[in-house]
KELORO-198657 format. One record per atom (N, C-alpha, C, O, CB): residue number from 1; residue in one letter; atom name; x, y, z. Coordinates in Angstrom, 2 decimals. Glycine has a CB too. Example, Ala and Ser with C-alpha at 12.3 -4.5 7.8 and 13.67 -1.06 7.14 Angstrom:
2
1|A|N|13.19|-5.69|7.80
1|A|CA|12.30|-4.50|7.80
1|A|C|13.20|-3.30|7.80
1|A|O|14.24|-3.32|8.46
1|A|CB|11.31|-4.47|9.05
2|S|N|12.85|-2.25|7.08
2|S|CA|13.67|-1.06|7.14
2|S|C|12.90|0.03|7.87
2|S|O|13.41|1.14|8.04
2|S|CB|14.08|-0.60|5.72
This chain:
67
1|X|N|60.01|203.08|-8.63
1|X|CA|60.22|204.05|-7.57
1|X|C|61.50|203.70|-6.83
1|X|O|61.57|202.58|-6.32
1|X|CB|59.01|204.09|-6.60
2|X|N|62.57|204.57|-6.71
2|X|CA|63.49|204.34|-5.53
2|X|C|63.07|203.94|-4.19
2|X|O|61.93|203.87|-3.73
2|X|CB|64.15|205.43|-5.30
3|X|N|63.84|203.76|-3.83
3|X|CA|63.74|203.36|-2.24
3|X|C|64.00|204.51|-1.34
3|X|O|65.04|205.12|-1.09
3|X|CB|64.82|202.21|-1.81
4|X|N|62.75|204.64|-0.91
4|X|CA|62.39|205.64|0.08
4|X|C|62.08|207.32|-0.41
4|X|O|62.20|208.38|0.21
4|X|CB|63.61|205.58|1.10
5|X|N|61.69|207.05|-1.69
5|X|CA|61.06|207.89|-2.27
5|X|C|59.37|207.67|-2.94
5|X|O|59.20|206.62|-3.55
5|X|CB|62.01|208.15|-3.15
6|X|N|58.34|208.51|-2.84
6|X|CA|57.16|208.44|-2.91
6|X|C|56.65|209.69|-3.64
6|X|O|57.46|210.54|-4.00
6|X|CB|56.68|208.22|-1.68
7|X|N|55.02|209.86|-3.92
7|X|CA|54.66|211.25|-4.83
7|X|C|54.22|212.09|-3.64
7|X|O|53.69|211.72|-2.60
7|X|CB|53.28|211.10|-6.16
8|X|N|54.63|213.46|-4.11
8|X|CA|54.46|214.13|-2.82
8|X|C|53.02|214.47|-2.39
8|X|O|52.12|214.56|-3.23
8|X|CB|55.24|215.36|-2.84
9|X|N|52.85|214.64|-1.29
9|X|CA|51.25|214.74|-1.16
9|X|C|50.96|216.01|-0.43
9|X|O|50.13|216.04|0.47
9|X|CB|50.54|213.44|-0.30
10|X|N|51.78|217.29|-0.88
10|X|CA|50.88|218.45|-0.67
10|X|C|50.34|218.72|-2.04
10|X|O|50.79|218.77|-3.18
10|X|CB|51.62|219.76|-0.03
11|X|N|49.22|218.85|-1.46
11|X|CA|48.24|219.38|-2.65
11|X|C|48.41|220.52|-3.32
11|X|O|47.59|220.62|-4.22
11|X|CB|47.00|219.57|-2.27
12|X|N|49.26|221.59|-3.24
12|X|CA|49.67|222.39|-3.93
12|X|C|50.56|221.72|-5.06
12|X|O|50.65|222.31|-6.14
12|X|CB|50.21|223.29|-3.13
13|X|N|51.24|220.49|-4.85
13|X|CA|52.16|220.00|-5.69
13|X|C|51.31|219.09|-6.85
13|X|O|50.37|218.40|-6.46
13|X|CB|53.27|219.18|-4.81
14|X|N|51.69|219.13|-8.34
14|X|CA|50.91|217.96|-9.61
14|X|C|51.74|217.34|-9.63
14|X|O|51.35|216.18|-9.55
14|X|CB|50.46|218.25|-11.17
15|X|N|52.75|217.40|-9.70
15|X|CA|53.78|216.47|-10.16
15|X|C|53.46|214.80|-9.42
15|X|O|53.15|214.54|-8.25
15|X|CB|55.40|217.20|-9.64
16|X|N|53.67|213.81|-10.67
16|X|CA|52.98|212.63|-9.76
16|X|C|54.41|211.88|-10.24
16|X|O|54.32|210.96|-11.05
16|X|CB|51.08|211.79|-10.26
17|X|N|55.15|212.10|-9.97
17|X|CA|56.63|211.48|-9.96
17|X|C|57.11|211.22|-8.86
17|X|O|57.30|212.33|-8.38
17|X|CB|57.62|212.24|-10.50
18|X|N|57.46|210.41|-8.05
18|X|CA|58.38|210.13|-6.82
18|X|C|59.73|210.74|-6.18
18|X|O|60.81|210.27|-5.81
18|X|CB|58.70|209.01|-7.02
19|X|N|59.03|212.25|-6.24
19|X|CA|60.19|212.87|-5.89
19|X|C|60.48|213.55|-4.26
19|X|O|61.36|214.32|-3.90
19|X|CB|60.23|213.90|-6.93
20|X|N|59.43|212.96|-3.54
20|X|CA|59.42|213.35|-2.10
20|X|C|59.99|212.13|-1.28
20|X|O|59.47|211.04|-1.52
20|X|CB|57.90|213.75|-1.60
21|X|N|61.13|212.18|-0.19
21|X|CA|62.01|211.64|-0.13
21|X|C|61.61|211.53|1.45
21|X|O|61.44|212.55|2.12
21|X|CB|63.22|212.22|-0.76
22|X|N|61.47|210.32|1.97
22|X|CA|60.97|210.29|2.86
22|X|C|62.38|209.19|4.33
22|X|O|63.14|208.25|4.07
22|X|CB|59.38|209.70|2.23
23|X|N|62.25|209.61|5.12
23|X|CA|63.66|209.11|5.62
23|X|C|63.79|207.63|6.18
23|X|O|62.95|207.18|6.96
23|X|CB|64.13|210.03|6.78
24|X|N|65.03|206.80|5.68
24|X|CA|64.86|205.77|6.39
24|X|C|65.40|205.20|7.45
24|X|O|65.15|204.11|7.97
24|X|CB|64.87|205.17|5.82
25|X|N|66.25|206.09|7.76
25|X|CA|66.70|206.27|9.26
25|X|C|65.23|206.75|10.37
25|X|O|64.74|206.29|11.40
25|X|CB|68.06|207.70|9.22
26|X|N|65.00|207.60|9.70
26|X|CA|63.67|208.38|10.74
26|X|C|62.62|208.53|9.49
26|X|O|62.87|209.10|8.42
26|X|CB|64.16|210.35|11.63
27|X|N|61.47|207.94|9.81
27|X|CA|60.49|207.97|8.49
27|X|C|59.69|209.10|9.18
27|X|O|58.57|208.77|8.78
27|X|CB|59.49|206.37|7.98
28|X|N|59.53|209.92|9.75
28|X|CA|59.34|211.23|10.65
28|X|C|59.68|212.32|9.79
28|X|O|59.03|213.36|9.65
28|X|CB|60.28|211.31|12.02
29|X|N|60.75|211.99|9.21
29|X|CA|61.40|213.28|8.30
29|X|C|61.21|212.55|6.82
29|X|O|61.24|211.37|6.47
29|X|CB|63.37|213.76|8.71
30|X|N|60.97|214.04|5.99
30|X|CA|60.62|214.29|4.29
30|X|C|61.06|215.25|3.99
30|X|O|61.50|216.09|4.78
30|X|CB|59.27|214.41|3.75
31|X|N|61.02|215.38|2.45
31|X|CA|61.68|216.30|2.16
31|X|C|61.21|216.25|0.67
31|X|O|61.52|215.22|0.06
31|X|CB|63.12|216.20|2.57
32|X|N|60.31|217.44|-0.19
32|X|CA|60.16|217.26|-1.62
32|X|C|61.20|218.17|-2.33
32|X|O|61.29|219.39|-2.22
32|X|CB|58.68|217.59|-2.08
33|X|N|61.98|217.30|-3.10
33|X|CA|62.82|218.13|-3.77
33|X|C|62.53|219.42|-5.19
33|X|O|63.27|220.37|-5.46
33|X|CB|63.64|217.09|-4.16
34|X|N|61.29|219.06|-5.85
34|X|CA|60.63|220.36|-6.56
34|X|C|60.01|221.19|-5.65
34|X|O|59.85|222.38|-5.90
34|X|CB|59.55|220.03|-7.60
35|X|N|59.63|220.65|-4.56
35|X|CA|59.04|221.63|-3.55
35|X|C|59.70|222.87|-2.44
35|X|O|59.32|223.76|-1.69
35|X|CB|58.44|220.75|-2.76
36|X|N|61.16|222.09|-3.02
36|X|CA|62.11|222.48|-1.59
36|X|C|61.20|222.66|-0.27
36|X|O|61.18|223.65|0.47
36|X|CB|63.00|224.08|-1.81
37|X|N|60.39|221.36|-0.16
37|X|CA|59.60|221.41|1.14
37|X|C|59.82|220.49|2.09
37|X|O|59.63|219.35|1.67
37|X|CB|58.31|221.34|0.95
38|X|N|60.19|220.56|3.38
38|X|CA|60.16|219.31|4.26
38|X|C|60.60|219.29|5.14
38|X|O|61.67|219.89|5.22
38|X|CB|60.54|218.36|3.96
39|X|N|60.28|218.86|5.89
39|X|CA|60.76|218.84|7.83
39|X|C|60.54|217.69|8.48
39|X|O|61.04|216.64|8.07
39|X|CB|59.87|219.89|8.91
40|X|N|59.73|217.71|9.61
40|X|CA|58.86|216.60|10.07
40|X|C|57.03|216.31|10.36
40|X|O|55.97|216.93|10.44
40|X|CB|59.46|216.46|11.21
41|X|N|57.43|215.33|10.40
41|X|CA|55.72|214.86|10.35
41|X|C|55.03|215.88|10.79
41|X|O|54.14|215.86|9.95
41|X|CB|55.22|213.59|11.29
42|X|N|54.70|217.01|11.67
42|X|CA|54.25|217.78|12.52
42|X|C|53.62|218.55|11.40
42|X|O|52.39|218.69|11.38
42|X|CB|55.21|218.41|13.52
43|X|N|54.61|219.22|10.15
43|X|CA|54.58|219.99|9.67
43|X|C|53.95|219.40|8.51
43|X|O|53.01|219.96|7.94
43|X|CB|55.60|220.59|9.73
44|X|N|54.48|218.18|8.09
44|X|CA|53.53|217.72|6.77
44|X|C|52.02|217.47|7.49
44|X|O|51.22|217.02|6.67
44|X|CB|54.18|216.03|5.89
45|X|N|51.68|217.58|8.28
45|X|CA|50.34|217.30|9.37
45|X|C|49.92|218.44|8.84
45|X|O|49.29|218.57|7.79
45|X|CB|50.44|217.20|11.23
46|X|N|50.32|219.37|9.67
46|X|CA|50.14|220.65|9.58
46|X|C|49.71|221.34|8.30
46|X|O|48.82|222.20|8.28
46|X|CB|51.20|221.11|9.98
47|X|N|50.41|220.90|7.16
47|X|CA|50.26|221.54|5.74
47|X|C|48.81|220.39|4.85
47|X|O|48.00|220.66|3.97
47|X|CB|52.24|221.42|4.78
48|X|N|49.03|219.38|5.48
48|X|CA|47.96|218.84|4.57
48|X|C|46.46|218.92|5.42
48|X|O|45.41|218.57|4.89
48|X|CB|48.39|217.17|4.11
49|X|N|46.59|219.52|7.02
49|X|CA|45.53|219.20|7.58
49|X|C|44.63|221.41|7.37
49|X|O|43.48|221.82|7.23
49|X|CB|46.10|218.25|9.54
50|X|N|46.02|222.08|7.46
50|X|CA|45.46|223.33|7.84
50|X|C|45.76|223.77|9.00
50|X|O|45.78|224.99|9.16
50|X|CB|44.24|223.36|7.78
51|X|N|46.05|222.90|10.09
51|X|CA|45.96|222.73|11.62
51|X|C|46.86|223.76|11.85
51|X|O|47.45|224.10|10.82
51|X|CB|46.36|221.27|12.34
52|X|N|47.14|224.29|12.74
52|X|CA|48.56|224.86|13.09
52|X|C|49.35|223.76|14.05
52|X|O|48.76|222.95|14.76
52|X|CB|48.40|226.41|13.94
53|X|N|50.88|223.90|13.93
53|X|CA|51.65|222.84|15.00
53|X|C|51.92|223.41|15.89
53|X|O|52.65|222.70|16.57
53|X|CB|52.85|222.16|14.70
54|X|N|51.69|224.68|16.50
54|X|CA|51.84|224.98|17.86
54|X|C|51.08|225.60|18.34
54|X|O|50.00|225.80|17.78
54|X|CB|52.75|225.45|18.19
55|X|N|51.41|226.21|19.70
55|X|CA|49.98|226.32|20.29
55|X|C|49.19|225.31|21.21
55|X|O|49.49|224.31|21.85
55|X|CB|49.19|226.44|19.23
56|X|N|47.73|226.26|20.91
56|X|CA|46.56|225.35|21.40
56|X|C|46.30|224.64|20.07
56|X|O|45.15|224.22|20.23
56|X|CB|45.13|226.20|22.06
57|X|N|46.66|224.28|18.93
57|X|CA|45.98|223.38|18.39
57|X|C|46.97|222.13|18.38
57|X|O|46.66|221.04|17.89
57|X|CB|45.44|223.87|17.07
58|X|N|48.13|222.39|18.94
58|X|CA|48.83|221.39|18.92
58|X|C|48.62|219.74|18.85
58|X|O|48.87|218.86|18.03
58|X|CB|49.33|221.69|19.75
59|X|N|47.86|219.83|20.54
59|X|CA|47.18|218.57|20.47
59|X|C|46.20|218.33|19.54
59|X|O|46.21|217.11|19.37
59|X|CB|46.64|218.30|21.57
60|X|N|45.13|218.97|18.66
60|X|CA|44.27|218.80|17.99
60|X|C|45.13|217.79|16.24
60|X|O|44.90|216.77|15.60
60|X|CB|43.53|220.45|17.96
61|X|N|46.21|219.05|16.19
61|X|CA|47.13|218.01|15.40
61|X|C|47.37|216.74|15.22
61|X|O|47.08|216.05|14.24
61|X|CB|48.00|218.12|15.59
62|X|N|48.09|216.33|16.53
62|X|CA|48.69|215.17|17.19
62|X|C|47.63|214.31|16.69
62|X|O|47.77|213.37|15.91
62|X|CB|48.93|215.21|18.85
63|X|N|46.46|214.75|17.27
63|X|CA|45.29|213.80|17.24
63|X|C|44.72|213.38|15.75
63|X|O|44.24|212.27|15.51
63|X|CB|44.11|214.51|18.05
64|X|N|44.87|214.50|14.74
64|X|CA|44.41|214.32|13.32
64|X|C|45.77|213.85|12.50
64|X|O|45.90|213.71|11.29
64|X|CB|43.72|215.81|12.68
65|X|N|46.48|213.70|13.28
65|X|CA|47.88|212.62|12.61
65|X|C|47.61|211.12|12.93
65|X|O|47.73|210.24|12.08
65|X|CB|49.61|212.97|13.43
66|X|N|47.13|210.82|14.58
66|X|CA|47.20|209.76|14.91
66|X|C|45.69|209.10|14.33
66|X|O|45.41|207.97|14.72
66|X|CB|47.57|209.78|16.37
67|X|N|44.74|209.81|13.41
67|X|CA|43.56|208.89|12.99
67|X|C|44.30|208.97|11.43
67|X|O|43.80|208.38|10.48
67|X|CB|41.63|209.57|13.25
């Protein structure tokens, strides 16, 4: 595996190759390159939890990131 690359973990994605690129300046930010998917943590929260990131579920987010 490169450095600072990992398998991506939205579940829409099979591919089990290390192609989601995760930052090492800010490990906050990703980015899957077959996915052209990625932003920040909020949003990979968001996509693997269902949650929405704004709003009233905001905090509910926050909270199912931080367990």
């Amino acid at each position: 595996m490169h450095r600072g690359y990992t398998v991506c973990p939205l579940p829409a994605h099979d591919d089990r190759h290390a192609s989601c690129k995760v930052g090492l300046d800010d490990p906050t930010l990703w980015h899957c390159h077959p996915c052209s998917t990625g932003t920040n943590i909020l949003h990979l929260g968001s996509a693997l939890s269902g949650i929405e990131c704004h709003g009233a579920d905001f905090k509910r987010l926050v909270r199912w990131i931080a367990d």
